[in-house]
N, C-alpha and C positions, 0 to 999 in steps of 0.2 A: 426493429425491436417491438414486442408484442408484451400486452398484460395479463396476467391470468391467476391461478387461484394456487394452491399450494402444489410444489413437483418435489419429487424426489431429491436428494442430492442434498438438502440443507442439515447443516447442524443441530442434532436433537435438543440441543439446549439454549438456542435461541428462540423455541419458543413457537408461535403460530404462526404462517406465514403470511403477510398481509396481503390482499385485494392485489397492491402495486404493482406488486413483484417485477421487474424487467425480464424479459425473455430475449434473449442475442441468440439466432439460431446460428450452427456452423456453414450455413452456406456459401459457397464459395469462397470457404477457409480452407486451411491445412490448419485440422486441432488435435489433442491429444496429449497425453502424457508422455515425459521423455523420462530416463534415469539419470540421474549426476552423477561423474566420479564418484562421489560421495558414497552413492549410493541412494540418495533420496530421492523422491518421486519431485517432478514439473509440469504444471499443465503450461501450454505454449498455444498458441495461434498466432497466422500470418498467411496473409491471403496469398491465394491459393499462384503458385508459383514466381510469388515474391522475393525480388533478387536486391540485394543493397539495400533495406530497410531501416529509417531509425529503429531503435528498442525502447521499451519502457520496460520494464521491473515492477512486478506488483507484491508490496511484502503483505500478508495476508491478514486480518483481523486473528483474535486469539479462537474464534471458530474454525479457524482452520483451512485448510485448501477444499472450503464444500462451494456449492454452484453460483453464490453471489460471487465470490472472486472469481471464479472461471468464466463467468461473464461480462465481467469487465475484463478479464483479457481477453475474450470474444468480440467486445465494444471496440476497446482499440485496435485489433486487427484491423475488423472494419472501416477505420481509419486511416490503414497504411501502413498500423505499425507492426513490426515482431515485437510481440508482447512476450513473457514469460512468468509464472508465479513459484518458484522455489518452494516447497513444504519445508519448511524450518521447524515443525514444533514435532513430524510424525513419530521420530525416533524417544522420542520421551513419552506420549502417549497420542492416542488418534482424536481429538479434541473433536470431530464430528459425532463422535458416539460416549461422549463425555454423558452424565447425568443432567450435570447442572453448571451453572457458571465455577463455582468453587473448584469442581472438581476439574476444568477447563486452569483455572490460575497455578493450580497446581503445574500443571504439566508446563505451563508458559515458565514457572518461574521453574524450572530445570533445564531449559536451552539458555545456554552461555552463548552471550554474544559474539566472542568470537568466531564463534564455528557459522554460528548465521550467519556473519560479514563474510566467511568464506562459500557458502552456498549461494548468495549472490554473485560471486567473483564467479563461480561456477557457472551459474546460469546466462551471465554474460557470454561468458568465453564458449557455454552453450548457442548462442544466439551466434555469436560470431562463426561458431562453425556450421550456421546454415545459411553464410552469405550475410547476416545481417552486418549492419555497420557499427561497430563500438563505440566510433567518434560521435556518432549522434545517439548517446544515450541516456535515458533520464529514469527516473525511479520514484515513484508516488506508491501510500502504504495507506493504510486504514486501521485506527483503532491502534491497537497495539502495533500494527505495522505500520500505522506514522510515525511512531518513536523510530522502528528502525528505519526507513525511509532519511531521519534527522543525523542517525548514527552511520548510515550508510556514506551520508553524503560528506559527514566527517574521516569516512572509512579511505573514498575515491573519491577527493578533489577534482580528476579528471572527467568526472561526469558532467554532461552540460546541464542538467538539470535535475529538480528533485522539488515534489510537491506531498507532503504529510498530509492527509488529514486527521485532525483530532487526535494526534498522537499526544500520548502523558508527556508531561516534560520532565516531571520529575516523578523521585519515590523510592522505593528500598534500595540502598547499596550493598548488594552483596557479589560473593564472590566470582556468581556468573555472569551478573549484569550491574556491572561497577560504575558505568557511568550514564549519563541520561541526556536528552538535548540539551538540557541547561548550564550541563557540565561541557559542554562542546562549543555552546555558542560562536565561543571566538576563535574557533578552529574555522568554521564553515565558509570554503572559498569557491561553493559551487552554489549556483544561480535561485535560491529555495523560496519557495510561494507556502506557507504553512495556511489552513485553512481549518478554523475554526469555530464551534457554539458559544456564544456568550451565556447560552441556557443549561450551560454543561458543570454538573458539579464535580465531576472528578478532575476537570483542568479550570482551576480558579483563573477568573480574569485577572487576576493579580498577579499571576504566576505569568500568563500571557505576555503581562505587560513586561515583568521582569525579562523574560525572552526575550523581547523587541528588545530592551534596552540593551543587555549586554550583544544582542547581532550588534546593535549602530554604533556602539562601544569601539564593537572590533572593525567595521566597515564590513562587516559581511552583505554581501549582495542577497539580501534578504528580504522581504516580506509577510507579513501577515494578516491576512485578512479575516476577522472575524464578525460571524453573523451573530447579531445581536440576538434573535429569540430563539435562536435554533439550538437544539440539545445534542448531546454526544449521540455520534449514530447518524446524522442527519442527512446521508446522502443513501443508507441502508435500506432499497427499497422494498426490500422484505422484510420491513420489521415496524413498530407501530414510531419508533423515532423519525421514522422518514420526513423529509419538508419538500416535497417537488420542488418549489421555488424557489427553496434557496439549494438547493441539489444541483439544479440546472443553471443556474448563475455559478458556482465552484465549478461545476465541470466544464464550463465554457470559459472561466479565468487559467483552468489549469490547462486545456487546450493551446489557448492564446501564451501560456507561460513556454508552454515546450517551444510553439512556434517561435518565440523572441529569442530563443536559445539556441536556434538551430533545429530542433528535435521535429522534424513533420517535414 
């Protein structure tokens, strides 16, 4: 992985891209975009003639499938894994060439979740028809795709793993998206590492706390780790929230998490 200065491909409305930026080349990947029954676009990686691999699932930030996510599904290839990131928001609007964040919320709050939990089901059973392994598969989200990440893994208890970052827990109940992690809690019987800003104001620490209480309520194999001065965003290394340090401590707990599960 290399640093470099701003590249094509990111979301108009996050803004300027920072110094950080991670660069994951394709080399010695198979990458690219697939199509889902659906119909919806996938970007996927998995090194390069990779046969039986675990999966990981990446559910995308409300920016959309633009190049921060495709390089963490380029990251974890590198890894071992068949990665895959589902677009769940493109068919209601293309959130890369949104204006502004508003006009990005907009589009988020028109995908119902049910159809999302089926575009993952998709991208699995996509992974599976390139050899990959289903029994070993986990699913970590960002931002808006840590909620689903939380909702997924109340979706398919058969997942062995599943790691949220900074996913909302809670917020509007409406018709498309009825329920929230918090609503879940004590459904969740799959192995979940949530990872967290204590700097973050749109997920109160209180609300956090509420979450841990109702997992231990229900005995959900759960955890959550939260960093105390870090702010929503805080693994985003294109963006001014980014924290190296505690970026590289999360992504080495969630590592360690897949591995405890099976998943690597």
């Amino acid at each position: 992985m290399t640093q470099g200065s701003r590249e094509e491909g990111f979301a108009a409305a996050a803004g300027a891209i920072s110094a950080h930026v991670v660069h994951t080349s394709a080399e010695g990947l198979e990458a690219g975009l697939a199509t889902l029954p659906s119909g919806s676009p996938a970007y996927y990686a998995l090194p390069e003639g990779g046969r039986d691999l675990p999966v990981v699932l990446v559910a995308q930030e409300i920016f959309g499938l633009h190049e921060h996510i495709r390089d963490i599904v380029r990251r974890l290839a590198k890894l071992g894994y068949f990665s895959v990131a589902p677009d769940y928001l493109i068919r209601y609007g293309d959130p890369m060439a949104a204006p502004d964040v508003d006009a990005i919320r907009a589009i988020v709050a028109r995908a119902p979740d049910p159809e999302t939990m089926a575009f993952f089901d998709e991208a699995l059973a996509f992974a599976e028809s390139r050899d990959a392994d289903p029994k070993r598969a986990a699913i970590t989200g960002f931002c808006w795709g840590g909620r689903i990440a939380w909702l997924y893994a109340a979706h398919r208890p058969e997942l062995a793993a599943c790691v949220p970052w900074y996913g909302r827990l809670d917020g509007p109940h409406t018709p498309e998206q009825p329920r929230w992690p918090i609503d879940v809690a004590g459904e969740i019987k799959v192995p979940t590492l949530g990872l967290y800003g204590g700097a973050d104001p749109s997920i109160p620490l209180d609300l956090v706390q509420q979450m841990m209480q109702r997992l231990a309520e229900a005995g959900a194999p759960a955890d959550i780790m939260v960093y105390d001065d870090a702010p929503h965003g805080f693994f985003a290394d294109y963006r001014a929230s980014y924290r190296e340090q505690e970026a590289k401590d999360a992504w080495g707990r969630m590592l360690a998490w897949f591995r405890a599960y099976g998943v690597g």
